[in-house]
Backbone as CSV, one residue per row, in Angstrom:
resi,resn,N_x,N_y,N_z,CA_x,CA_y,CA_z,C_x,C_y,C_z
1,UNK,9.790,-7.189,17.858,8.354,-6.997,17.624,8.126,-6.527,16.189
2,UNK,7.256,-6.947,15.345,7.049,-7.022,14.030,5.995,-5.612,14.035
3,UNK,6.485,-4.872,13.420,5.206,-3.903,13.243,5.502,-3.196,11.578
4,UNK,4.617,-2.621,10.986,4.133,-2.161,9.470,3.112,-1.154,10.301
5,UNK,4.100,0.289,9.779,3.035,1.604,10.270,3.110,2.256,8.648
6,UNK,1.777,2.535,8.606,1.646,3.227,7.498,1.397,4.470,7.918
7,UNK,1.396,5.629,6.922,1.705,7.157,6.787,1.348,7.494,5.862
8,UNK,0.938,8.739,5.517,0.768,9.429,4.602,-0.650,10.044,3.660
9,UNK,-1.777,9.183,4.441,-3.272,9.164,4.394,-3.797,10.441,4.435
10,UNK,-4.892,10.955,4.131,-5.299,12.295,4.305,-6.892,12.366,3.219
11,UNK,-7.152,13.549,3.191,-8.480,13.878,2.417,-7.641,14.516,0.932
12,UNK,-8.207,14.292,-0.087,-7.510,14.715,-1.170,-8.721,15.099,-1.982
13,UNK,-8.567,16.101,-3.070,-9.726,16.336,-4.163,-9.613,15.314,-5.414
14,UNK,-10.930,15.046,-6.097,-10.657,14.134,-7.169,-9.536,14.880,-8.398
15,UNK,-8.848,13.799,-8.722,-8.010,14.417,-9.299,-6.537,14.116,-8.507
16,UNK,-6.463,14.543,-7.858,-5.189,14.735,-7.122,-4.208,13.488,-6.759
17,UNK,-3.276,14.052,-5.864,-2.171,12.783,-5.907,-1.481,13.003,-4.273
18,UNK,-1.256,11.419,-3.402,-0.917,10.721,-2.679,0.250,10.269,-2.491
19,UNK,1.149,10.089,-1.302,2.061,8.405,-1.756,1.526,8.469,0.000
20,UNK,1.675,7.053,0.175,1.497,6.194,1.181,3.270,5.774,1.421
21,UNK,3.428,5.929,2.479,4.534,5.184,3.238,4.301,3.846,3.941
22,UNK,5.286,2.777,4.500,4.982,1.848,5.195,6.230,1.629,5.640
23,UNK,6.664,1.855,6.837,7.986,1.851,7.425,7.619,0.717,8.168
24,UNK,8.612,-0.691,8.128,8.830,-2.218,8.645,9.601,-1.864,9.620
25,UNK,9.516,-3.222,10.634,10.400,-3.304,11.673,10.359,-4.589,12.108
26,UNK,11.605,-5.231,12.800,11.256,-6.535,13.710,11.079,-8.096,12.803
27,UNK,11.090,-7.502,11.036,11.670,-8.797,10.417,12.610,-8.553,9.320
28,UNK,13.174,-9.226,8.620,14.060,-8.990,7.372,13.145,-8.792,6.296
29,UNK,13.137,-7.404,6.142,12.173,-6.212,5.214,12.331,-6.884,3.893
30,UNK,13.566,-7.165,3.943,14.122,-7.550,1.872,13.974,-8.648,1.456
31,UNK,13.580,-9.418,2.590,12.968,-11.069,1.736,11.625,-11.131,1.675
32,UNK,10.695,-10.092,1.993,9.680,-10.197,2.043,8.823,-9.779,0.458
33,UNK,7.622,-10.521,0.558,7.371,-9.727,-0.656,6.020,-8.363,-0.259
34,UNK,5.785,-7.333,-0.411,4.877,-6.515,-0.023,3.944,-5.987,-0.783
35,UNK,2.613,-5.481,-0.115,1.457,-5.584,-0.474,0.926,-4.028,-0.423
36,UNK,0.217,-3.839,-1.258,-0.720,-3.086,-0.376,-2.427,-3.357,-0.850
37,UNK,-3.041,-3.485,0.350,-4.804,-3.648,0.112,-5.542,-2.570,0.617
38,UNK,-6.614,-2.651,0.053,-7.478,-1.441,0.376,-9.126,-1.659,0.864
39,UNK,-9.977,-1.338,1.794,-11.059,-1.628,2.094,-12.103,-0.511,1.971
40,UNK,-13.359,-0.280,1.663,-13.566,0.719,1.299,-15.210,0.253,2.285
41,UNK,-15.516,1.164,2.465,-17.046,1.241,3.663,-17.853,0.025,2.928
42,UNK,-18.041,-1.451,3.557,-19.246,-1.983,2.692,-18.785,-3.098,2.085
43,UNK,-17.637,-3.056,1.924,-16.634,-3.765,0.678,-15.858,-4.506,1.042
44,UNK,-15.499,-5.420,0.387,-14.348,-6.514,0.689,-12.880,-6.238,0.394
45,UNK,-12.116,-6.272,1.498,-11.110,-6.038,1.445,-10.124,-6.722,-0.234
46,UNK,-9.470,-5.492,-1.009,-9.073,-6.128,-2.265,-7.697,-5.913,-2.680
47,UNK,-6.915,-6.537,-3.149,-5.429,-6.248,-3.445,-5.371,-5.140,-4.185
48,UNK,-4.631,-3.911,-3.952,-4.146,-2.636,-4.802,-2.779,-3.354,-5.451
49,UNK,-1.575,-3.232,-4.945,-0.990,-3.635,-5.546,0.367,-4.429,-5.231
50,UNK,1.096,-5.139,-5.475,2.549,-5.781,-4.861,3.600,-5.636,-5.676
51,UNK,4.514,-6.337,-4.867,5.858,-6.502,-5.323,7.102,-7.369,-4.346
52,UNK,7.877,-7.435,-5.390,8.628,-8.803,-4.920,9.351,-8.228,-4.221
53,UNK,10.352,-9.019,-3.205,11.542,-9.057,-2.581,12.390,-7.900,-2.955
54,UNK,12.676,-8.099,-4.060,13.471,-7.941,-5.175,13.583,-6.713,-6.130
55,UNK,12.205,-6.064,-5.887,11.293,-5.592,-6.924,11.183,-5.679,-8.551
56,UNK,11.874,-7.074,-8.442,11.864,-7.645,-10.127,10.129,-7.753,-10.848
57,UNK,9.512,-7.360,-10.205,7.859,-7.643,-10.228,6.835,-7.357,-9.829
58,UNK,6.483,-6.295,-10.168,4.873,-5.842,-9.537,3.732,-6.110,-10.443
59,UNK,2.365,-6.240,-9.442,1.206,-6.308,-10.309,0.207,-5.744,-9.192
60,UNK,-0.446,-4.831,-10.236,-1.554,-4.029,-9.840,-2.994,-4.800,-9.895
61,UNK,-4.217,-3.761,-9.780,-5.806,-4.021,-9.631,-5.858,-3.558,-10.909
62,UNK,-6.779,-3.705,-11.598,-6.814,-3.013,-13.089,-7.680,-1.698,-12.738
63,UNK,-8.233,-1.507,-11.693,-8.626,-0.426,-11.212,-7.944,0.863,-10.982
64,UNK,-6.536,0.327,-10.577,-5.993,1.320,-10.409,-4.590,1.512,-11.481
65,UNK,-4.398,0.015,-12.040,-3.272,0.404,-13.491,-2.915,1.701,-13.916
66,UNK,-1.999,2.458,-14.286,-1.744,3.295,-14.661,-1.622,4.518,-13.829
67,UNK,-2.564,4.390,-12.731,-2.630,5.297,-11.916,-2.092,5.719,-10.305
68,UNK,-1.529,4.562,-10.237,-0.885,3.816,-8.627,0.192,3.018,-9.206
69,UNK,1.303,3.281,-8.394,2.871,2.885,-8.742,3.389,2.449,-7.159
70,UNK,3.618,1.002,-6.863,4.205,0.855,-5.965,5.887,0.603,-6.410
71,UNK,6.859,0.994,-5.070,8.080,0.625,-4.770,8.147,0.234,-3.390
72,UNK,9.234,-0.022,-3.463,10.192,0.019,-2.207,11.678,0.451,-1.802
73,UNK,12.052,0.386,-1.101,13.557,0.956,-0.607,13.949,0.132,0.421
74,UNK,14.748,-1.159,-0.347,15.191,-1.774,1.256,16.136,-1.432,2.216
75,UNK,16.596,-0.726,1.746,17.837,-0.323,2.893,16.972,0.971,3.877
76,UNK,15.750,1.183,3.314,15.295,1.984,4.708,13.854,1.125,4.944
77,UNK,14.035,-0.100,4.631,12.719,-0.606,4.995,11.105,-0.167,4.475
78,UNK,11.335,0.290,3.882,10.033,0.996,3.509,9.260,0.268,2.220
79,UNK,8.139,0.415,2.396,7.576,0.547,0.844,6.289,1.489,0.824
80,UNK,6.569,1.659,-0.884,5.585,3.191,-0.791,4.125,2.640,-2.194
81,UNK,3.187,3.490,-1.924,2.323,3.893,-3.002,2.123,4.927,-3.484
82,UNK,2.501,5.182,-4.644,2.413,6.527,-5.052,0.767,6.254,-5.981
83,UNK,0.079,7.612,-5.247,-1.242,7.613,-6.068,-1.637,8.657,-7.189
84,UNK,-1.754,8.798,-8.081,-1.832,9.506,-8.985,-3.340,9.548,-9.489
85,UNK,-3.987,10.771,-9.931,-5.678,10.390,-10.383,-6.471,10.157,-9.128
86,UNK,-6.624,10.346,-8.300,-7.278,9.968,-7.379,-8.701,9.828,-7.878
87,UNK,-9.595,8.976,-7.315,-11.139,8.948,-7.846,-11.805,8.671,-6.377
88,UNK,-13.040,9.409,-6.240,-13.559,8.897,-5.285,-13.871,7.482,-5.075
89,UNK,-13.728,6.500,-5.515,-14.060,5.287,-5.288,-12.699,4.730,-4.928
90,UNK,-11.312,5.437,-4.615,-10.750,5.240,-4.380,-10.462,5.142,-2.375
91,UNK,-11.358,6.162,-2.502,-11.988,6.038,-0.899,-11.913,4.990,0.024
92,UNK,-10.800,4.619,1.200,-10.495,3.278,1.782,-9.712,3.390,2.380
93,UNK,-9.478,2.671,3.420,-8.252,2.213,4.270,-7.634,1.212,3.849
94,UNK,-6.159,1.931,3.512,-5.267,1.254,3.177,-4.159,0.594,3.830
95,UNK,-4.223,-0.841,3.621,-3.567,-1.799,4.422,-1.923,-1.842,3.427
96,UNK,-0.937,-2.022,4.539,0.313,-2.678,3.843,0.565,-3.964,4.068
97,UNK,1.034,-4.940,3.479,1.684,-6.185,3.907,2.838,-6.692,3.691
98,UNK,3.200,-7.920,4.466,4.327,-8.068,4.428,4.519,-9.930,4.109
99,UNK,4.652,-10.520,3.428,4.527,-11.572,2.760,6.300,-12.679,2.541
100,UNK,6.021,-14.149,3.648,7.335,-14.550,3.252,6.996,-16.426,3.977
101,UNK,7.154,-17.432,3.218,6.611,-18.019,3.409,5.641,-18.245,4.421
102,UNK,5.139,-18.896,5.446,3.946,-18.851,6.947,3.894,-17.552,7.059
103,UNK,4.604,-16.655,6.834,4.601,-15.461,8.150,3.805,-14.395,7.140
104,UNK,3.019,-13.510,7.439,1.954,-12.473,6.876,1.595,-11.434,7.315
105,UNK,2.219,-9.873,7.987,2.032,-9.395,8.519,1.243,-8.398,7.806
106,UNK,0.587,-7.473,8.807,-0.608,-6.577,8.231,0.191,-5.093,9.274
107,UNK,-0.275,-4.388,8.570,-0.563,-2.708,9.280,-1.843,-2.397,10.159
108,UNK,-1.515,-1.358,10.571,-2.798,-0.683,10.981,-3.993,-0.561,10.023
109,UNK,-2.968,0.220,9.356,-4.042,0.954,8.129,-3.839,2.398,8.508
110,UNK,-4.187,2.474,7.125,-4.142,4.247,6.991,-5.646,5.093,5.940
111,UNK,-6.501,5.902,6.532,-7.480,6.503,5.861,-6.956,7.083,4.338
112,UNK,-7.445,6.997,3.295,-7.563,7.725,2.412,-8.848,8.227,2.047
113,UNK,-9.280,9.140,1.996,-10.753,9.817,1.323,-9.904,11.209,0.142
114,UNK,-11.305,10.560,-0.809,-11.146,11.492,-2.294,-12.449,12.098,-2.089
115,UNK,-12.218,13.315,-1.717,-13.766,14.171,-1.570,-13.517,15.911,-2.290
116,UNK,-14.693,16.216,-2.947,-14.003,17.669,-3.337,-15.077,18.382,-2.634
């Protein structure tokens, strides 16, 4: 069974700093390439940021450039977002994905709110 649980969500002050977890299961974590998106009350769901298989390659939102750093760790399946700067408009549920030719898996999602 394929599942992507994310972790690590919470209320934070502007300013402040995050990482998001996403612990895989049920496919081969390291050929995949992974995602993370974000939806915010109102708004269309929008790419934060990815990375390859490999992690020979990431690319961010220019929204959040400089300020949000994804990895991963394949040998524990995981991939993370580290958030740095938080801004309230950062405010959203954050989706992980999981990307490998047909196959596209999604998370739950996980709350983030930037409120002081």
């Amino acid at each position: 069974q394929v599942q992507l649980v994310e972790s690590g969500g919470g209320l934070v002050q502007p300013g402040g700093s995050l990482r998001l977890s996403c612990a895989a299961s049920g496919f081969t974590f390291r050929l995949y390439a992974m995602s993370w998106y974000r939806q915010a009350p109102g708004k269309e769901r929008e790419l934060v940021a990815s990375i390859t298989y490999d992690e020979s390659l990431t690319n961010y939102a220019d929204s959040v450039k400089g300020r949000f750093t994804i990895s991963r760790d394949n040998a524990k399946n995981t991939v993370y977002l580290q958030m740095n700067s938080l801004k309230p408009e950062d405010t959203a549920v954050y989706y992980c994905t999981g990307r490998f030719g047909r196959n596209d898996y999604w998370g739950q999602g996980a709350q983030v709110t930037v409120s002081s």
